[in-house]
N, C-alpha and C positions, 0 to 999 in steps of 0.2 A: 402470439404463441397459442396453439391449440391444445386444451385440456381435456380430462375427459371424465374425472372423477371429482366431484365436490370437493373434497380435502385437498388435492392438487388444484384446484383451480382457487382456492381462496387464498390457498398459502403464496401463489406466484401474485395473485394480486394483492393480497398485505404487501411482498416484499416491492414490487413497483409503486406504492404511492406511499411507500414509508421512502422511499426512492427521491419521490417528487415532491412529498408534502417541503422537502429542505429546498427548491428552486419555487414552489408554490409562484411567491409574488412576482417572479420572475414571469411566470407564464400566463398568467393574472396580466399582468402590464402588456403580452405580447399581442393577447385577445382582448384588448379593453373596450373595444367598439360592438363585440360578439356580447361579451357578460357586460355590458350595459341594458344592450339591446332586452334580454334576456330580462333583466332587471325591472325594464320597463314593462314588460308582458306580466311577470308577476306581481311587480305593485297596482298594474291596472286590476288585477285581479283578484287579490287580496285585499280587504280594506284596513287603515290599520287600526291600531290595537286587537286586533286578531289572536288566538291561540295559535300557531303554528307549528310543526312537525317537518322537519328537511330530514331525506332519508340521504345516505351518501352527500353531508353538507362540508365534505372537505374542511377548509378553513373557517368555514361560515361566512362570507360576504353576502352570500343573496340573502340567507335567514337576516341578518342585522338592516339588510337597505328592506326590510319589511316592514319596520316598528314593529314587533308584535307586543301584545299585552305578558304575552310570554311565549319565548320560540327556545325550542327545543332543538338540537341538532345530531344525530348519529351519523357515524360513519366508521369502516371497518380497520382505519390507519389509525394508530396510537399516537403517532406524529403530529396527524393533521389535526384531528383533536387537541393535543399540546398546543398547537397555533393559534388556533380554535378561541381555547379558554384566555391567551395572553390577550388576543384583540380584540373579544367583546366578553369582557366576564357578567355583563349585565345577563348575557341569554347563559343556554345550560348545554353542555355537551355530552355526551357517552362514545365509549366507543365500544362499538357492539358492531354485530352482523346482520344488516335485513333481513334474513333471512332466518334470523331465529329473532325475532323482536321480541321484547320484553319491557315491554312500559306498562304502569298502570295508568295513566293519565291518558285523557281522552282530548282532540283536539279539531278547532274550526276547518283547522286546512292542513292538508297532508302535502308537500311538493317533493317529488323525483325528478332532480334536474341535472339530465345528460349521467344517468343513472342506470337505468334499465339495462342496459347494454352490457354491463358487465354479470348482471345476477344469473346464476346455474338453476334455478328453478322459479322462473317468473309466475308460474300461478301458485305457487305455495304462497311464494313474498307478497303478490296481490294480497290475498286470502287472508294472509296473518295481519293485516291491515285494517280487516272489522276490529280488533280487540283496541285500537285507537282510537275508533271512528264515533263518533255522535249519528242519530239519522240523519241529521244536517250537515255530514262533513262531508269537503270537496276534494277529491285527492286530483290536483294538476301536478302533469309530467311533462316535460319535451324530451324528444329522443329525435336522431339526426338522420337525416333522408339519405338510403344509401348508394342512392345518384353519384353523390360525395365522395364515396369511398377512394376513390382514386385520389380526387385531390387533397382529400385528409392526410390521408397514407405518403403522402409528398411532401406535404406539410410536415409533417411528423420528419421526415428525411430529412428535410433539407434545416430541420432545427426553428422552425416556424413556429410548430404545436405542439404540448405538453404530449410523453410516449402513450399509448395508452396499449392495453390485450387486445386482441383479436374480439372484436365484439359480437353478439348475439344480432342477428339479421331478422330487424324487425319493423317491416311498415306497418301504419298506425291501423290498418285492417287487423294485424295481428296481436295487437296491443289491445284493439278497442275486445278481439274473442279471448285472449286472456282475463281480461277487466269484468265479461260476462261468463267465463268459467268461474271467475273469482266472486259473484253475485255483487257484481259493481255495474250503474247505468252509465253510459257515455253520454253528457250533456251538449257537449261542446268538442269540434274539433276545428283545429288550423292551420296553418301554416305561415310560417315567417324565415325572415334574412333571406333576400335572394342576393345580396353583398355583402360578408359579414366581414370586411375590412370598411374600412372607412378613408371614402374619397369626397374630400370635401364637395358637397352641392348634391353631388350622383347619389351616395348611397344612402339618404336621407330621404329623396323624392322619389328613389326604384324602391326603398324598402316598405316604403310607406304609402306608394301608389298602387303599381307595377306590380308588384308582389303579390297584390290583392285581389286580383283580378282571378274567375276563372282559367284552369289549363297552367295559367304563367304560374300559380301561386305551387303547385305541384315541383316546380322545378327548385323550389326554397332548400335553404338548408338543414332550416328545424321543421318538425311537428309536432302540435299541443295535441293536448285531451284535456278535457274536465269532464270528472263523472262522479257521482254519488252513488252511496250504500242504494241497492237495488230493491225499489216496493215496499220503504218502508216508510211512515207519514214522520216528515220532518219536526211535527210540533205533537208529538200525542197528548192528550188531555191530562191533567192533574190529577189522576183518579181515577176511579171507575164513573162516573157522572157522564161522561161524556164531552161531544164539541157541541157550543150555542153555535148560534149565526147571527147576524145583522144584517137583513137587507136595504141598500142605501138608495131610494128611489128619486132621484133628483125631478122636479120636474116644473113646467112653468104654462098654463093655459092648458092644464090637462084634465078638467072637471071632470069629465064624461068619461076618464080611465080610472079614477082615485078610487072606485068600489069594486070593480077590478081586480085591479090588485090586490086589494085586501084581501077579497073573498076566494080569491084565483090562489094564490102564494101557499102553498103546504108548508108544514111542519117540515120544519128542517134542522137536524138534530136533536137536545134536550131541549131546547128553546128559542124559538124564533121573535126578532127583535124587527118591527118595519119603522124604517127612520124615513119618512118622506120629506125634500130640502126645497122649498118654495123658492121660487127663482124669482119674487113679485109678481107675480101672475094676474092678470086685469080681469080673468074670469071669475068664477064661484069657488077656483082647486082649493083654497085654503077653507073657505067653509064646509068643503066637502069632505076635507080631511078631518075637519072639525065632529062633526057629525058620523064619520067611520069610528071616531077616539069613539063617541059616546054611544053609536051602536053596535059595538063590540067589547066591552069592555074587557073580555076574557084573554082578548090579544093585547102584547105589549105593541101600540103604536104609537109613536111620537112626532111631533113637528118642529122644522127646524127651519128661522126666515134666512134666507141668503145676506141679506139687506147689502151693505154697500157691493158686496161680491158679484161678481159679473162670470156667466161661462158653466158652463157644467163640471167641469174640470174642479171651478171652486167648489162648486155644490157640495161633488162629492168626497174632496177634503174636506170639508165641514162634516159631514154627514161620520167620514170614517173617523175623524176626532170624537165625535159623541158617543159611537158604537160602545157598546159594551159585550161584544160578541167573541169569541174564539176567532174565527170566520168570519170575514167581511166582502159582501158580496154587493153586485150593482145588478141592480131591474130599472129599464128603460120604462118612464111612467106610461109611454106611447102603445107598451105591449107588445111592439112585433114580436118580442124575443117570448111566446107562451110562458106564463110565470110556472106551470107546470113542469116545466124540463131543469128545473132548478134544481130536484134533490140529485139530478145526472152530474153536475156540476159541485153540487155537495160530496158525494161518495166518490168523485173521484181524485181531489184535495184529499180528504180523511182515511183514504184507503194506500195514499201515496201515490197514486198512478204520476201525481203532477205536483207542484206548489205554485204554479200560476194558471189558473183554467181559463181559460178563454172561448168565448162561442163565436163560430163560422157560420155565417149566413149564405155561404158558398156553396154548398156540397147539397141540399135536398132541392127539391122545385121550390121554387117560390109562389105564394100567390100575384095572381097578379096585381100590379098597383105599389109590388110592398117596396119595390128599387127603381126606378129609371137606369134606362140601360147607362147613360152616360155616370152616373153614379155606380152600377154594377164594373163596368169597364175600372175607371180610375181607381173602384176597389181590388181590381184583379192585380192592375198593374203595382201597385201599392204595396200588396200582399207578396209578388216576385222580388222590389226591392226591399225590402222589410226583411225578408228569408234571408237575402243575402249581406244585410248587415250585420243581423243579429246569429249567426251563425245557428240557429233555429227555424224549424220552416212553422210560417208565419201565413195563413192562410187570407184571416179577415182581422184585420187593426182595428177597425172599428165598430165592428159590432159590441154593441154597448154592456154584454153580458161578461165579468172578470170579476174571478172570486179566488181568494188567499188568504193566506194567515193572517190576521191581527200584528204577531210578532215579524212575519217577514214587512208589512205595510211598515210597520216603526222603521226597520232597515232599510226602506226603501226612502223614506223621509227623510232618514240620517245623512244620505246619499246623495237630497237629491240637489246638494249646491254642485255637485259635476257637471248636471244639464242646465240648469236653470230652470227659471219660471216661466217656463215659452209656451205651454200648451194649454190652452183655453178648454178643449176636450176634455181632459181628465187620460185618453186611452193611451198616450204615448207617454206622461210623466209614468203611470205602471208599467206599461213593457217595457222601456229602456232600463227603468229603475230594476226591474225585475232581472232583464237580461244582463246589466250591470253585477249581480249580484248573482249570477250564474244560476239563478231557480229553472229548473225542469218546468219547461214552458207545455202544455199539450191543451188541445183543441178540442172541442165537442159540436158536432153540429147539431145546426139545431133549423126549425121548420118557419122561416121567416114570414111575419105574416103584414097583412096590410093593414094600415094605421084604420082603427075606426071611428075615432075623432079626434078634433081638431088638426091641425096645420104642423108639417116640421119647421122645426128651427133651424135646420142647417138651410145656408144660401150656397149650394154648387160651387159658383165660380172665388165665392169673397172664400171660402170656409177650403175649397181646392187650392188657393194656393197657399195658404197656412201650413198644409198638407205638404205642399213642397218644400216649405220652409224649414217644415220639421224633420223630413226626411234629409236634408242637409248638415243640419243641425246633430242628428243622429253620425250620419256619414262623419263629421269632421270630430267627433267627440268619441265615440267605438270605433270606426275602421281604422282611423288614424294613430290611434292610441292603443289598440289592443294590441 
């Protein structure tokens, strides 16, 4: 039914889902392959004990298969509300109108699921959505690809699919310029269910292969977003004092970098912290670190042995354990990365631009010497699959420079029994972790330079297929599950 006025379109949709709140489980049981599926996208997404917010939460099933630490759920039927509160009175229900929202409570995750479609004024209802939001909050929606519409509307006929109004025609183009009318950033988008019945063998392997592919995944039924409050820094300081830092410089036989550093690294924020993480080094690097502590006294710098810990990866868990910084950042002791281009990395964490900063050795000239091509290449390739896992474009994985919150790194730890302990690196437990936890990933380039002493420690071919390992490892744990 087509409406045309707010007050007539809200009142025909109270009266049809005060309609349907009474077959609810009925139609719940008829799509139970679709609202699992669903299910499964937001608990990969959501971590739990989470604060949560379901706007249009019907009966409530997806808010409760959330765990939240506390889920809240609105929605514009009295009814389904009533149902709502019989079969989880653990969470809290309202029934209200998105569109005039009224909570004072703020929360980690906003989700609009198969939602949107119905609201008369979708950038206001955006908009009215900061007065919930934290800097940190994620608001994920799916709304349904209108390829569909024929066979929904059949469904619908032939007694398949719960009735629904004449819905609002909206691909996620139009979703993602509502979201930025509304000063909301799009983090994340996707698409899933190219089978949303369930045929034993098939629609497991199509939905979860098939699906994901360029071109095919466009043919899907649903489309996600995830986006955040727009430019605003997720962890602002306690105060007026300011963000410290901690630079975490792992490093092993790197004598002839350790002054360097020291004297290279600027002030970066109220207080810069250099944590350098000896990896056993058979040259002078620990004396020489020794000797910066005692010819500098005015800078906090510390030392930290690796001792049994193997890999850089560990180092720099050690290192960001010790920190005592706002801001936890990584400097390659080698230097290709200029320790100068650091406060670029600083300012644009603290300013919001990002909450996981990452440097690209890709984008200016290089000097020569600083990459071998066969290294340069397997970076490129790397950097095309990476894009396409992490639903983020992904330029350079492994340039050694990656700098975030303190408080995100603790969530990224919390998390990180999902993947396991497979990366000897250190750069893939933080992007997955990170990408995991849906942070606004952005890239800085930066002017890659050639080592000017000592030796690297990556081996090409042994260190190349770890690389592969891990991008599998990736593949079967995000593509799979998201």
């Amino acid at each position: 039914m087509h409406t045309t006025d707010s007050k007539t379109h809200k009142q025909t949709l109270i009266e049809l889902y005060e309609k349907n709140a009474r077959r609810r489980e009925y139609w719940l049981k008829k799509s139970w392959y679709y609202h699992s599926e669903l299910h499964r996208f937001y608990q990969f997404s959501i971590p739990v004990n989470s604060t949560v917010l379901e706007i249009g939460c019907g009966t409530g099933q997806l808010l409760a298969s959330l765990r939240p630490a506390k889920g809240v759920g609105i929605d514009i039927s009295r009814q389904m509300i009533e149902n709502a509160r019989r079969k989880y009175p653990h969470l809290t229900f309202h029934t209200m109108d998105a569109e005039e929202l009224s909570l004072k409570e703020k929360f980690d995750y906003i989700i609009l699921s198969d939602f949107i479609g119905n609201v008369f004024d979708v950038q206001n209802t955006f908009s009215l959505l900061h007065t919930v939001c934290y800097p940190h909050t994620r608001i994920i929606l799916n709304y349904y690809n209108f390829l569909w519409e024929p066979v929904l509307k059949i469904g619908e006929f032939c007694g398949s699919k719960m009735p629904e109004m004449y819905q609002n025609w909206l691909p996620l183009a139009d979703l993602k310029n509502f979201l930025y009318l509304a000063d909301f950033e799009v983090i994340k988008e996707g698409y899933c269910l190219l089978i949303p019945r369930y045929i034993p063998l098939i629609s497991t392997s199509v939905n979860r292969l098939l699906a994901r592919f360029p071109f095919i995944r466009r043919l899907c039924l649903v489309g996600t977003l995830i986006a955040r409050p727009a430019g605003k820094p997720a962890h602002p300081p306690a105060g007026a004092t300011g963000y410290t830092c901690s630079v975490i410089i792992p490093c092993r036989n790197e004598a002839g970098n350790i002054e360097g550093a020291v004297t290279r690294t600027p002030k970066l924020g109220t207080h810069t912290e250099l944590i350098f993480v000896d990896g056993n080094s058979t040259d002078a690097t620990v004396s020489e670190i020794n000797r910066m502590i005692k010819a500098y006294p005015e800078k906090d710098i510390s030392l930290i042995h690796q001792g049994d810990g193997t890999g850089k990866g560990d180092a720099v868990r050690k290192g960001f354990d010790a920190a005592k910084g706002d801001v936890l950042m990584i400097l390659d002791a080698d230097l290709t990365v200029p320790p100068e281009d650091l406060p670029k990395f600083m300012q644009a964490l603290t300013d919001g631009k990002g909450e996981f900063i990452n440097g690209t050795r890709l984008v200016y000239p290089m000097e020569k010497g600083a990459m071998r091509l066969l290294n340069l290449i397997a970076n490129k390739l790397f950097s095309v699959g990476f894009t396409w896992l992490l639903g983020q474009r992904f330029r350079d994985t492994l340039c050694g420079t990656k700098v975030l919150f303190k408080k995100d790194y603790r969530r990224i730890v919390e998390g990180r029994t999902f993947f396991g302990d497979f990366d000897p690196f250190g750069d893939f437990d933080l992007i997955l972790g990170a990408s995991k936890l849906n942070l606004k990933i952005v890239e800085i380039p930066i002017s890659y330079k050639e080592r000017r002493y000592g030796t690297t420690n990556i081996s090409r071919f042994r260190h190349g297929w770890l690389l592969i390992k891990m991008w599998c490892v990736a593949f079967f744990k995000i593509k799979l599950n998201s």
